[in-house]
SEKOL-245963 format. One record per residue (C-alpha): residue number from 1; chain; z, x, y. Coordinates in steps of 0.1 Angstrom, whole numbers, plus 5000, padded with zeros to 4 digits. Layout:
SEKOL-245963
<r><balo>NUM</balo><guti>A</guti><up>Z</up><east>X</east><north>Y</north></r>
...
END
This chain:
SEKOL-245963
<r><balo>1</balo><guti>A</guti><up>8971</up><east>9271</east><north>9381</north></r>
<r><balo>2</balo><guti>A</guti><up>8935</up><east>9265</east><north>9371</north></r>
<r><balo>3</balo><guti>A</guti><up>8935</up><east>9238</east><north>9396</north></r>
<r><balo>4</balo><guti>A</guti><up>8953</up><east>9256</east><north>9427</north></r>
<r><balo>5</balo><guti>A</guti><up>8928</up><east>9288</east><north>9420</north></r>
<r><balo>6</balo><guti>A</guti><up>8898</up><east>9262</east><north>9425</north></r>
<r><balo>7</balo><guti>A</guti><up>8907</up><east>9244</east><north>9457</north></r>
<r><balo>8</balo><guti>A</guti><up>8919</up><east>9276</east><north>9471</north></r>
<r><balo>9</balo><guti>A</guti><up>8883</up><east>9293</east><north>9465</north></r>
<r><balo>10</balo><guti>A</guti><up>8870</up><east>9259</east><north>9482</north></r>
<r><balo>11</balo><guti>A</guti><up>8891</up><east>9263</east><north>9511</north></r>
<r><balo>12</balo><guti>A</guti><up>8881</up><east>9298</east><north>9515</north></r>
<r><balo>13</balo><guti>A</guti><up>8847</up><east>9294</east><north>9519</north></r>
<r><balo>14</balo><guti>A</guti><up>8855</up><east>9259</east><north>9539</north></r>
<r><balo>15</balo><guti>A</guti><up>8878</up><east>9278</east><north>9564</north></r>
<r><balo>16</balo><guti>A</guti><up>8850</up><east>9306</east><north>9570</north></r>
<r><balo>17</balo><guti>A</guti><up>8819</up><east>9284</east><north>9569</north></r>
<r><balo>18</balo><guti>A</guti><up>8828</up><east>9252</east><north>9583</north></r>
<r><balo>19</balo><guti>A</guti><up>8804</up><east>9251</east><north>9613</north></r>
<r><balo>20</balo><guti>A</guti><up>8777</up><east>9261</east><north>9591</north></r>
<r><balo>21</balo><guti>A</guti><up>8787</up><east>9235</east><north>9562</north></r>
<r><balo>22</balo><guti>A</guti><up>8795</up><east>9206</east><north>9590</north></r>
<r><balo>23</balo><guti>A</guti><up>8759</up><east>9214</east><north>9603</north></r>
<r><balo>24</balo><guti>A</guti><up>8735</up><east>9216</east><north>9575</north></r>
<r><balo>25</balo><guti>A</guti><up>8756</up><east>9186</east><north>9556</north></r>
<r><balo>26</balo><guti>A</guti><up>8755</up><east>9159</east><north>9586</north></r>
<r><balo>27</balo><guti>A</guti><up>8721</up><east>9166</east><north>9602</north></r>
<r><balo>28</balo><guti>A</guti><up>8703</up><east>9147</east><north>9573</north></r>
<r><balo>29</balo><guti>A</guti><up>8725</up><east>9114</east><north>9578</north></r>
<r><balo>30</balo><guti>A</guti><up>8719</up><east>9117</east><north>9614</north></r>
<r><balo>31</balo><guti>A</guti><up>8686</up><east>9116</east><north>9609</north></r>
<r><balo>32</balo><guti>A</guti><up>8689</up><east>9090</east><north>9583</north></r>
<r><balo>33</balo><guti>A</guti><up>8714</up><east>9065</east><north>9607</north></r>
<r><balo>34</balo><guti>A</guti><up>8679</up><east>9073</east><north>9636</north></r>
<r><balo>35</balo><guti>A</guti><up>8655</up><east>9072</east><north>9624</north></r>
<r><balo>36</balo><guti>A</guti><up>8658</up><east>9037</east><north>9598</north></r>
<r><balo>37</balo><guti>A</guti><up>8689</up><east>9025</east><north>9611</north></r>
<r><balo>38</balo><guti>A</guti><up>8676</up><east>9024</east><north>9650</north></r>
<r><balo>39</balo><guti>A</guti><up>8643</up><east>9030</east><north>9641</north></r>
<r><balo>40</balo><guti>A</guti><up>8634</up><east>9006</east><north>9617</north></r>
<r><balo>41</balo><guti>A</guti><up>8665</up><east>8988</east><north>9614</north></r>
<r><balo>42</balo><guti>A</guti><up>8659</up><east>8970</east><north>9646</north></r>
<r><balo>43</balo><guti>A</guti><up>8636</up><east>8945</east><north>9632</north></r>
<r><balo>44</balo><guti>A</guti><up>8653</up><east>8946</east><north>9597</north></r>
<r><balo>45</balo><guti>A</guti><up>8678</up><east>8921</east><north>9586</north></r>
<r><balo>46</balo><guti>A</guti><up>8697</up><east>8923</east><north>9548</north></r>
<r><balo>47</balo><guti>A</guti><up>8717</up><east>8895</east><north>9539</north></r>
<r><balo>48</balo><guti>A</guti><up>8716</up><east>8881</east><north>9570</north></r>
<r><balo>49</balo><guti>A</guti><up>8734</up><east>8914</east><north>9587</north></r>
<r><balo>50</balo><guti>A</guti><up>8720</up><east>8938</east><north>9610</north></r>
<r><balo>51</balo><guti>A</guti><up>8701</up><east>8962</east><north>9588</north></r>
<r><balo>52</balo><guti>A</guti><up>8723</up><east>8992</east><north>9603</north></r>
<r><balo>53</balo><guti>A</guti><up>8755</up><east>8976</east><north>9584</north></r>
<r><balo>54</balo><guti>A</guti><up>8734</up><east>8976</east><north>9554</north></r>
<r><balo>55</balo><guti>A</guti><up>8726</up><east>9007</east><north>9561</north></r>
<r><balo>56</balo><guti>A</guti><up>8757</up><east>9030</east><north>9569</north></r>
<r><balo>57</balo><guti>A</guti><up>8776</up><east>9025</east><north>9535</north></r>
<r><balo>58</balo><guti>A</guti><up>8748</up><east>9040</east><north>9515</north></r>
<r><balo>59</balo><guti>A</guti><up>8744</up><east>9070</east><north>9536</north></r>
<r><balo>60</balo><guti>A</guti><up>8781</up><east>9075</east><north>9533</north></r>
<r><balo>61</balo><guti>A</guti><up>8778</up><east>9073</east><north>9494</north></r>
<r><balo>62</balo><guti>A</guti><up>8746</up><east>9097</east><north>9497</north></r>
<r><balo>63</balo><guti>A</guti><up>8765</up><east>9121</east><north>9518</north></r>
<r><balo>64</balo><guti>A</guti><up>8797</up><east>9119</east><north>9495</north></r>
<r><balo>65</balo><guti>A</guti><up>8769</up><east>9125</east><north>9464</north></r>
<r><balo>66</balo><guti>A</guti><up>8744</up><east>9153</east><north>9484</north></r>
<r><balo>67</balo><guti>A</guti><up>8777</up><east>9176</east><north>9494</north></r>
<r><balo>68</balo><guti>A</guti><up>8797</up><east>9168</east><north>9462</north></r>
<r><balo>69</balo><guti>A</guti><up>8769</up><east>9184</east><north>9440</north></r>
<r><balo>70</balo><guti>A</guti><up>8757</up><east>9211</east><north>9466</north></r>
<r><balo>71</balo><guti>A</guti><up>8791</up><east>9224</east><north>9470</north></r>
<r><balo>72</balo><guti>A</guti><up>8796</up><east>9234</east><north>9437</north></r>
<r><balo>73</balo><guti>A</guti><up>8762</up><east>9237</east><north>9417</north></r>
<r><balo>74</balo><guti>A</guti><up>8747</up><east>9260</east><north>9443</north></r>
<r><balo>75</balo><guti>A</guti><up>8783</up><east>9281</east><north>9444</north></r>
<r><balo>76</balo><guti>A</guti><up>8793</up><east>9282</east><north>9410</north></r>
<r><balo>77</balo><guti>A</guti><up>8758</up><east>9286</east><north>9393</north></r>
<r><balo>78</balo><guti>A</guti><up>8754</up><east>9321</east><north>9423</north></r>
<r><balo>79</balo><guti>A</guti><up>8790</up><east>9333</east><north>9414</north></r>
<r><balo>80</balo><guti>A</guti><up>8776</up><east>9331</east><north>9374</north></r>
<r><balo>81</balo><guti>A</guti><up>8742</up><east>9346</east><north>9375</north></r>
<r><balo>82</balo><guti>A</guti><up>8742</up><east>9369</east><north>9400</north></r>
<r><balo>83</balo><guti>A</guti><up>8780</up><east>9377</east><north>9415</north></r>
<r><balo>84</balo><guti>A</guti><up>8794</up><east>9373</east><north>9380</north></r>
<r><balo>85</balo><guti>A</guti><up>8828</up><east>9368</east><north>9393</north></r>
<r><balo>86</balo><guti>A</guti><up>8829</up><east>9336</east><north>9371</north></r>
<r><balo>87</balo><guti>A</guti><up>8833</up><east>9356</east><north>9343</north></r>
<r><balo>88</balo><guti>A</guti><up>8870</up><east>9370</east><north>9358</north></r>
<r><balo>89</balo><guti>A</guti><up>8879</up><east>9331</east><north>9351</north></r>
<r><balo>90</balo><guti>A</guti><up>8864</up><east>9328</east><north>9316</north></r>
<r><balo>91</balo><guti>A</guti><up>8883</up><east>9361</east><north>9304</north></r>
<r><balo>92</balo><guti>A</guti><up>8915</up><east>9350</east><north>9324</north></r>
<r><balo>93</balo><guti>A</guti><up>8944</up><east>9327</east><north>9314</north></r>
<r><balo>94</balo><guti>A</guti><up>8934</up><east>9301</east><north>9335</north></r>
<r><balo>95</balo><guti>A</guti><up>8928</up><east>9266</east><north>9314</north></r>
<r><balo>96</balo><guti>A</guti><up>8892</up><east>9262</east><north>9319</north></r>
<r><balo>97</balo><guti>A</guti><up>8892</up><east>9222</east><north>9324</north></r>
<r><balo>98</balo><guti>A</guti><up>8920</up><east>9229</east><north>9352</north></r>
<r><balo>99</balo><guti>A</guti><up>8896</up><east>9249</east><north>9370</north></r>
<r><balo>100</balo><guti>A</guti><up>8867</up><east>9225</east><north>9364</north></r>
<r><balo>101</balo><guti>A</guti><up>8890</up><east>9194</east><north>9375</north></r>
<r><balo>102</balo><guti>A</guti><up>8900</up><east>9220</east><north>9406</north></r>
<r><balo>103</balo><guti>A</guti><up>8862</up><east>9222</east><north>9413</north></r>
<r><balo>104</balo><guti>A</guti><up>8853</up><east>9185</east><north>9407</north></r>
<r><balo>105</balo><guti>A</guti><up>8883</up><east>9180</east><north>9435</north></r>
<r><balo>106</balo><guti>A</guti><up>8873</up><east>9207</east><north>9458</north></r>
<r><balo>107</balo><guti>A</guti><up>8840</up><east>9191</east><north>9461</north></r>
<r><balo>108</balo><guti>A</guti><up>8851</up><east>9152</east><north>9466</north></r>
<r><balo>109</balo><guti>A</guti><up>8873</up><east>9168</east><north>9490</north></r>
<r><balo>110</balo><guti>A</guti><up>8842</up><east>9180</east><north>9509</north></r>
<r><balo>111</balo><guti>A</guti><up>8820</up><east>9150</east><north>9504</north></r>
<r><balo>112</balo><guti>A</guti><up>8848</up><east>9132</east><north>9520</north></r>
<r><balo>113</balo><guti>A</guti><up>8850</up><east>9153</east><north>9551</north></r>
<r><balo>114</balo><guti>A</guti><up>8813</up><east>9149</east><north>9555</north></r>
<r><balo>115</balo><guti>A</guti><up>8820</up><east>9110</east><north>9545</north></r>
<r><balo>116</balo><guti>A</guti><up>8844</up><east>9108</east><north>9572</north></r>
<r><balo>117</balo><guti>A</guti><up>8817</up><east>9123</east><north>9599</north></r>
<r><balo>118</balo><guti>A</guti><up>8791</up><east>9101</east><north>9590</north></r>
<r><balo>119</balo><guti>A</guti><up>8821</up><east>9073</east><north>9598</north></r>
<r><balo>120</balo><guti>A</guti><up>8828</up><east>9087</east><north>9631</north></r>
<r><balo>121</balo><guti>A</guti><up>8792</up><east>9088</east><north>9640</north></r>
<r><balo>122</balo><guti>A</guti><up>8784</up><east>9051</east><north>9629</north></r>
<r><balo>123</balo><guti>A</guti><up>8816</up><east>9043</east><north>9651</north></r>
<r><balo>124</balo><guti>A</guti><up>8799</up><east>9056</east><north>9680</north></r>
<r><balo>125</balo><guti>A</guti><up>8766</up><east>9043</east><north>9677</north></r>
<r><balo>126</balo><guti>A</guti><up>8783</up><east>9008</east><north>9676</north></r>
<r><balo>127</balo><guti>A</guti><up>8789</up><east>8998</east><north>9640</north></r>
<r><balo>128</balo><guti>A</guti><up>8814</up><east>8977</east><north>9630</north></r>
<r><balo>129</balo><guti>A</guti><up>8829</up><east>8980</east><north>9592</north></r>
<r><balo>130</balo><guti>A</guti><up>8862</up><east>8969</east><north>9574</north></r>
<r><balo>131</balo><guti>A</guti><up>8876</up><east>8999</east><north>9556</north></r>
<r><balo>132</balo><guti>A</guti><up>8909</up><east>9001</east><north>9537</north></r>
<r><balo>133</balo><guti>A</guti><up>8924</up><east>9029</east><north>9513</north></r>
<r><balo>134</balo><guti>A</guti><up>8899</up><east>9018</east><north>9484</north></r>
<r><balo>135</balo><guti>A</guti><up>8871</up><east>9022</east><north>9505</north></r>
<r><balo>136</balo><guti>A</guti><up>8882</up><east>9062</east><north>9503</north></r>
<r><balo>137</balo><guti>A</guti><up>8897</up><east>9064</east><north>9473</north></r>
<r><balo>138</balo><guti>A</guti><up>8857</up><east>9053</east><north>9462</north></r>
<r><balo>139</balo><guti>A</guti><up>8844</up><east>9082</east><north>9485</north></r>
<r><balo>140</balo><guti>A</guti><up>8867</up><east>9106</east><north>9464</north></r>
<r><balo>141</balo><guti>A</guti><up>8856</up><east>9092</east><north>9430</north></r>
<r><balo>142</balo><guti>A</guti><up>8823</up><east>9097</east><north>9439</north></r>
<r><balo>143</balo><guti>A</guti><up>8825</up><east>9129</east><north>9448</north></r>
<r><balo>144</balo><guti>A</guti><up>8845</up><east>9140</east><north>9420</north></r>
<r><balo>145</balo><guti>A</guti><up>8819</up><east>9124</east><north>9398</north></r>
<r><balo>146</balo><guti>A</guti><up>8785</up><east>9146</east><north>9408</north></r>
<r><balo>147</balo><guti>A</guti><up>8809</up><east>9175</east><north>9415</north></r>
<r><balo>148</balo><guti>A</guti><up>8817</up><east>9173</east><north>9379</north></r>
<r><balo>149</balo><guti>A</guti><up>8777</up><east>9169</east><north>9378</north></r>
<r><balo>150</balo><guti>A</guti><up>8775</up><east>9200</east><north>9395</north></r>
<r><balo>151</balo><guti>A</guti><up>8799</up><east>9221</east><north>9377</north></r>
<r><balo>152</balo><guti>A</guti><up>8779</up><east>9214</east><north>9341</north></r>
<r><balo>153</balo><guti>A</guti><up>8745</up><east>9217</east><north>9364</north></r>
<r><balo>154</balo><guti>A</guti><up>8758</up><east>9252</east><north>9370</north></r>
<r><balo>155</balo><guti>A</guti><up>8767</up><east>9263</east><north>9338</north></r>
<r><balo>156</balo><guti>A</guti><up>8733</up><east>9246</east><north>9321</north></r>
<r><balo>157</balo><guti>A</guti><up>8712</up><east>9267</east><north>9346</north></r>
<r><balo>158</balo><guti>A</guti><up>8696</up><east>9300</east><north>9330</north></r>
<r><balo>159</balo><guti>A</guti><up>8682</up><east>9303</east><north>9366</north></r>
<r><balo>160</balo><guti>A</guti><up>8690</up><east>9294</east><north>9401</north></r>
<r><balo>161</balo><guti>A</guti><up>8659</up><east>9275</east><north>9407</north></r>
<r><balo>162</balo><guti>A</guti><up>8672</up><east>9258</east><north>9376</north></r>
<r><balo>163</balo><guti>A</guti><up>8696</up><east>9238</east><north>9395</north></r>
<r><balo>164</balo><guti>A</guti><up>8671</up><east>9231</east><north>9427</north></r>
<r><balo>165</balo><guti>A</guti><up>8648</up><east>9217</east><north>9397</north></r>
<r><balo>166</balo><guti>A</guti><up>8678</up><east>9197</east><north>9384</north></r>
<r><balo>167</balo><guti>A</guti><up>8684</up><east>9183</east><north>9422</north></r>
<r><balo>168</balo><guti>A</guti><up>8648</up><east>9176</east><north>9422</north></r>
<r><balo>169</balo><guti>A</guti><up>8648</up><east>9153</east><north>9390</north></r>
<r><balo>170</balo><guti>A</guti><up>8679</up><east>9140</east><north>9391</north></r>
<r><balo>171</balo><guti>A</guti><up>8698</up><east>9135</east><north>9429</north></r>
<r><balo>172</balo><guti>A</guti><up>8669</up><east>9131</east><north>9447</north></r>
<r><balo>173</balo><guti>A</guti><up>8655</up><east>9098</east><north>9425</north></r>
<r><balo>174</balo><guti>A</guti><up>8687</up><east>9085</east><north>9429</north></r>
<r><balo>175</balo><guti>A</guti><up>8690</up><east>9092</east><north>9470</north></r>
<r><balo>176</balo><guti>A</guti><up>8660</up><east>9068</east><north>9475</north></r>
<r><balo>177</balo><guti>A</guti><up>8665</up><east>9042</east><north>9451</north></r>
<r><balo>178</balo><guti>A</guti><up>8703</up><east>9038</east><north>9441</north></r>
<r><balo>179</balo><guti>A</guti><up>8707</up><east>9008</east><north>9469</north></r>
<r><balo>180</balo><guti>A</guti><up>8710</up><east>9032</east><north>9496</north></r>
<r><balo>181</balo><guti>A</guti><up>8680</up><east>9020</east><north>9516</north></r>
<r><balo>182</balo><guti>A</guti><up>8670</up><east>8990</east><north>9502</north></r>
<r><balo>183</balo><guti>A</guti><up>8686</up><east>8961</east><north>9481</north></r>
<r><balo>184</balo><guti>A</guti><up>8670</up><east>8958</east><north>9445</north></r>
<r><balo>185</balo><guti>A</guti><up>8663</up><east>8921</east><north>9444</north></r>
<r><balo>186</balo><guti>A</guti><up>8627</up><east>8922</east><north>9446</north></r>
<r><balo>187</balo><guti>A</guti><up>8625</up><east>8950</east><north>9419</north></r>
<r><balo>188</balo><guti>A</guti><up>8617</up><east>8945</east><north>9382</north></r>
<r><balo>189</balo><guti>A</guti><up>8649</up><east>8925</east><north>9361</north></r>
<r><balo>190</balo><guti>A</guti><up>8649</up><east>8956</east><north>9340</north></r>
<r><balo>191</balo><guti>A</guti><up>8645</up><east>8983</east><north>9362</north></r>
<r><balo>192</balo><guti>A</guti><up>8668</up><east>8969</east><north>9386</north></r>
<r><balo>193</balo><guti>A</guti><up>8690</up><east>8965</east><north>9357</north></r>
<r><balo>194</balo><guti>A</guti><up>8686</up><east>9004</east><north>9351</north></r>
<r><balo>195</balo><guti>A</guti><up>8690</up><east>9017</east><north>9381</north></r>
<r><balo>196</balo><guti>A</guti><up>8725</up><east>8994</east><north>9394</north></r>
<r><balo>197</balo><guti>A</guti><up>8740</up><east>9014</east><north>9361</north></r>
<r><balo>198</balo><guti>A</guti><up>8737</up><east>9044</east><north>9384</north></r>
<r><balo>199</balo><guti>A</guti><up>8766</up><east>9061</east><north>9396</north></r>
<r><balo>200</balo><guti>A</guti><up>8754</up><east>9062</east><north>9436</north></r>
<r><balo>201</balo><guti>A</guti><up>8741</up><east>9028</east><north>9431</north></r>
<r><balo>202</balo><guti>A</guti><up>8776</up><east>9021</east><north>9418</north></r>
<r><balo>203</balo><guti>A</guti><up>8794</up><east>9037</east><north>9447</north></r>
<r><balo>204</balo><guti>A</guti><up>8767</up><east>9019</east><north>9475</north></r>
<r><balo>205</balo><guti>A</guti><up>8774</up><east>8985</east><north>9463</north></r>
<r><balo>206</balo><guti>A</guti><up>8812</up><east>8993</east><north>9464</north></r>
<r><balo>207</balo><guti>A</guti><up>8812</up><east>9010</east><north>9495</north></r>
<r><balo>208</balo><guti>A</guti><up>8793</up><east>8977</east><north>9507</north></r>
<r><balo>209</balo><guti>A</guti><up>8811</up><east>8954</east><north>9494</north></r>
<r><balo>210</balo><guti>A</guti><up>8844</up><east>8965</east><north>9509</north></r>
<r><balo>211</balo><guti>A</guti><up>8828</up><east>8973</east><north>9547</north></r>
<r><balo>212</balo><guti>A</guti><up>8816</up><east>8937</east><north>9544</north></r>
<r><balo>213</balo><guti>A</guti><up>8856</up><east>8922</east><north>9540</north></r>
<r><balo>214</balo><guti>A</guti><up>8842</up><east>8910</east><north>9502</north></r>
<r><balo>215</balo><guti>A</guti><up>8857</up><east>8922</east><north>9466</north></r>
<r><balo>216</balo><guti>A</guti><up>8838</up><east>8943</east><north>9449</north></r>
<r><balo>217</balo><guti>A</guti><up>8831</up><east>8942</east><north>9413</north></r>
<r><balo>218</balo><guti>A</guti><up>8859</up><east>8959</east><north>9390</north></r>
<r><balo>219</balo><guti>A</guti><up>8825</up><east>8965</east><north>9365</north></r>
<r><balo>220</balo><guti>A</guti><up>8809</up><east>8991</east><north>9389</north></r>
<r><balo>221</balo><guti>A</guti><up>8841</up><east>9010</east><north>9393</north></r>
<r><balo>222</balo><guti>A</guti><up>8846</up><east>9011</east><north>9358</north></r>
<r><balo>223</balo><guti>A</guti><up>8812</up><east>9023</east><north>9351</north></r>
<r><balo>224</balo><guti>A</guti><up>8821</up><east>9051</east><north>9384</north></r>
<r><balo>225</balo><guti>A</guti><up>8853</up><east>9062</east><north>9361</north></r>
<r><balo>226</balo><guti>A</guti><up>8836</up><east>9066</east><north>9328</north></r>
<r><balo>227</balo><guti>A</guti><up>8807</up><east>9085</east><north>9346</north></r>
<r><balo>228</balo><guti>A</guti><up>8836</up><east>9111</east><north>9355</north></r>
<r><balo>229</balo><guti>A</guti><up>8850</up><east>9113</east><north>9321</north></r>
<r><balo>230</balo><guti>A</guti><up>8814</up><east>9116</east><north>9307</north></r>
<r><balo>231</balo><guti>A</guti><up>8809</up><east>9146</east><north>9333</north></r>
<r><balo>232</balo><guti>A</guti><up>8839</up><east>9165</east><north>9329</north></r>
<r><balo>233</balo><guti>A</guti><up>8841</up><east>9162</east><north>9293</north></r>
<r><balo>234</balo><guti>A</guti><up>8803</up><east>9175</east><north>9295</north></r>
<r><balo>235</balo><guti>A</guti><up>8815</up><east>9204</east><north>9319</north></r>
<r><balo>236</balo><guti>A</guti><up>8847</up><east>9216</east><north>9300</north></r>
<r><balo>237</balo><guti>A</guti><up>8826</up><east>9216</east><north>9265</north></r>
<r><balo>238</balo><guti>A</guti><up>8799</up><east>9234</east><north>9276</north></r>
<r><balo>239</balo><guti>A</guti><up>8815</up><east>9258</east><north>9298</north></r>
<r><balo>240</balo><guti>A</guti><up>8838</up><east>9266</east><north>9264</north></r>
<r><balo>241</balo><guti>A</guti><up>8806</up><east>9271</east><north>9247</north></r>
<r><balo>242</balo><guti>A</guti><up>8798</up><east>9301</east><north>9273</north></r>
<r><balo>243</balo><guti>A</guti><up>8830</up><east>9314</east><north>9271</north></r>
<r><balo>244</balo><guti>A</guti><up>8828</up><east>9316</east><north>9230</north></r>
<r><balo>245</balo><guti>A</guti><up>8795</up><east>9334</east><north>9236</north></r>
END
């Protein structure tokens, strides 16, 4: 039930806001796939590809990560502090860590819509990339894991510049350096170390892997997994603390 209710709020506000939603989440990877993937990608090579190949998987985890996180942290933290019809869920029967999973879904599901769009648009602009079911299933993971992010954002947040600030210190680090742009072989052992234990930096190198026709390493979807757990578990505890308060 907890689920059902949360996917069925999602696909409220996706049904009534799509155009909006399709608009504001796809005009930042356009730019993106432009302005380095044409733009400075055409005198860029990475691992002896055409930078643009390198390119295109990253901004597909970024997109999955960037609407994942906005679609529910923005939402949930507004319907808390301000609508306060998140408080009709806390006092109601529905199991809390359904409707956190619910939310956690709802917002993968998103990140793969934009996902796919970002697809569509490297298609056209003449990309080639091998994709099979794992490639997706990794989108969805992904998603799931900073839309879990988002759901314990929300609930941390005594403000809703709170969560902006949390964006700030936290996605936005991660949207430049998690192997999105640039590999990480010329950086520091340790702090590439650091940063490939990231979850986007996870996702980009699987993403990557897979559009080049290689395996991928189990390790980095491992690390993906227990970086949902980690999340949820986060989410459900603290949001149980609220509703105890």
């Amino acid at each position: 039930m907890g689920i059902r209710t949360a996917l069925w709020e999602k696909w409220i506000d996706f049904k009534y806001s799509w155009g909006r939603i399709t608009a504001s989440a796809v005009i930042s990877p356009l730019l993106y796939l432009i302005a380095f993937g044409f733009g400075l990608g055409s005198y860029a090579d990475v691992d002896a590809r055409p930078y643009i190949e390198f390119l295109v998987p990253g901004i597909i985890a970024l997109s999955s990560m960037n609407t994942g996180y906005s679609s529910v942290a923005m939402t949930l933290n507004t319907q808390r502090l301000y609508e306060h019809s998140f408080d009709q869920i806390m006092i109601s029967p529905t199991p809390l860590w359904q409707y956190i999973i619910g939310q956690a879904i709802g917002g993968a599901l998103r990140g793969l819509y934009i996902s796919v769009i970002v697809l569509i648009l490297s298609f056209i602009f003449g990309v080639t990339l091998h994709l099979n079911m794992m490639f997706f299933a990794v989108i969805i993971i992904n998603g799931m894991v900073f839309s879990s992010l988002g759901v314990l954002a929300a609930i941390i947040a005594k403000t809703h510049m709170d969560v902006s600030r949390f964006s700030t210190f936290v996605i936005t680090p991660m949207t430049f350096l998690c192997k999105t742009f640039f590999s990480l072989d010329k950086l520091p052992a340790v702090l590439k170390t650091i940063i490939s234990l990231l979850p986007l930096s996870c996702t980009s190198s699987i993403l990557r892997s897979i559009s080049y026709g290689e395996p991928f390493k189990a390790i980095e979807l491992f690390v993906l997994i227990i970086y949902l757990a980690v999340f949820l578990g986060a989410a459900y505890l603290y949001t149980l603390k609220k509703k105890k308060i």
